[in-house]
C-alpha positions in Angstrom: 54.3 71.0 33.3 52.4 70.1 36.3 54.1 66.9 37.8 50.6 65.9 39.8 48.8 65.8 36.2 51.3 64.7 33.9 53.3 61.8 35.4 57.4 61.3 33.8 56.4 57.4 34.0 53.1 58.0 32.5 53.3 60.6 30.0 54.9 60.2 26.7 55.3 63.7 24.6 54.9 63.1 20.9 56.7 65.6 18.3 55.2 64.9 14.7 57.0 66.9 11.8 58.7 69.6 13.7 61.4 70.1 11.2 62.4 73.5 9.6 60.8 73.1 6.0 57.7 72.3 7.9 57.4 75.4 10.0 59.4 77.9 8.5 57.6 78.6 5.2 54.1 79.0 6.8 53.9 82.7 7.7 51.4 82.2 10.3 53.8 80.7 11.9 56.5 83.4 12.2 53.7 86.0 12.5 51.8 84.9 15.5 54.9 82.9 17.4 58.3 84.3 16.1 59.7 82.4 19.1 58.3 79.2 18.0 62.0 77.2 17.1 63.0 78.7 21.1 59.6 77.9 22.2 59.9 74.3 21.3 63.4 73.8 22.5 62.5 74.8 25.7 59.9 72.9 26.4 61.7 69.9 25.3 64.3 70.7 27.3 62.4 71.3 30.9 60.8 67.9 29.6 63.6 65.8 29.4 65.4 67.6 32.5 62.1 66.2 34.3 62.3 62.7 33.0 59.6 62.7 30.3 60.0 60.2 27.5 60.2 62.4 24.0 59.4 60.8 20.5 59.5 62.4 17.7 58.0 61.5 14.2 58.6 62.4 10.8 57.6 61.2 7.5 59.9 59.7 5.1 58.6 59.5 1.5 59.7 57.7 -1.0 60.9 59.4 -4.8 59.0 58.0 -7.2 56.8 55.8 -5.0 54.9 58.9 -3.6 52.6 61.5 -5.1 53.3 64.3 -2.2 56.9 64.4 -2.2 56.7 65.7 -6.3 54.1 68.8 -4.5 56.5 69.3 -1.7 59.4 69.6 -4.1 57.1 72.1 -6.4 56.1 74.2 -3.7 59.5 74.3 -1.5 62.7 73.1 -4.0 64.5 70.0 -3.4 67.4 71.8 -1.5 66.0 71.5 1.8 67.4 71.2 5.5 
């Protein structure tokens, strides 16, 4: 990260839904960036050893108040981590 661009104080980097289920079912995934779990601890790493603020999102749904999480379940089991 180039400290003259990106400022520690300035910069916040935002994870959204970097979570296992998310990335390690999609093939394209695995086949274009096999590294992509390393990849991604790395980077968060040098960030946080160079005082960048982190957040990371995820979305929590709700059984039986939300439509998706029935598909997600259908598509990936409810046995998940």
């Amino acid at each position: 990260m180039n400290s003259e661009i990106y400022k520690p104080g300035e910069t916040a980097i935002i994870v959204v839904d970097i979570q296992t289920p998310f990335y390690s079912g999609f093939p394209g995934i695995s086949d274009t960036n096999p590294d992509f779990p390393d990849s991604i601890r790395k980077f968060l790493s040098a960030a946080r050893e160079n005082g960048f603020r982190i957040c990371h999102v995820n979305q929590e749904s709700l059984s039986g108040k939300d439509n998706w999480l029935e598909t997600w379940y259908r598509k990936n089991g409810r046995d998940w981590v």
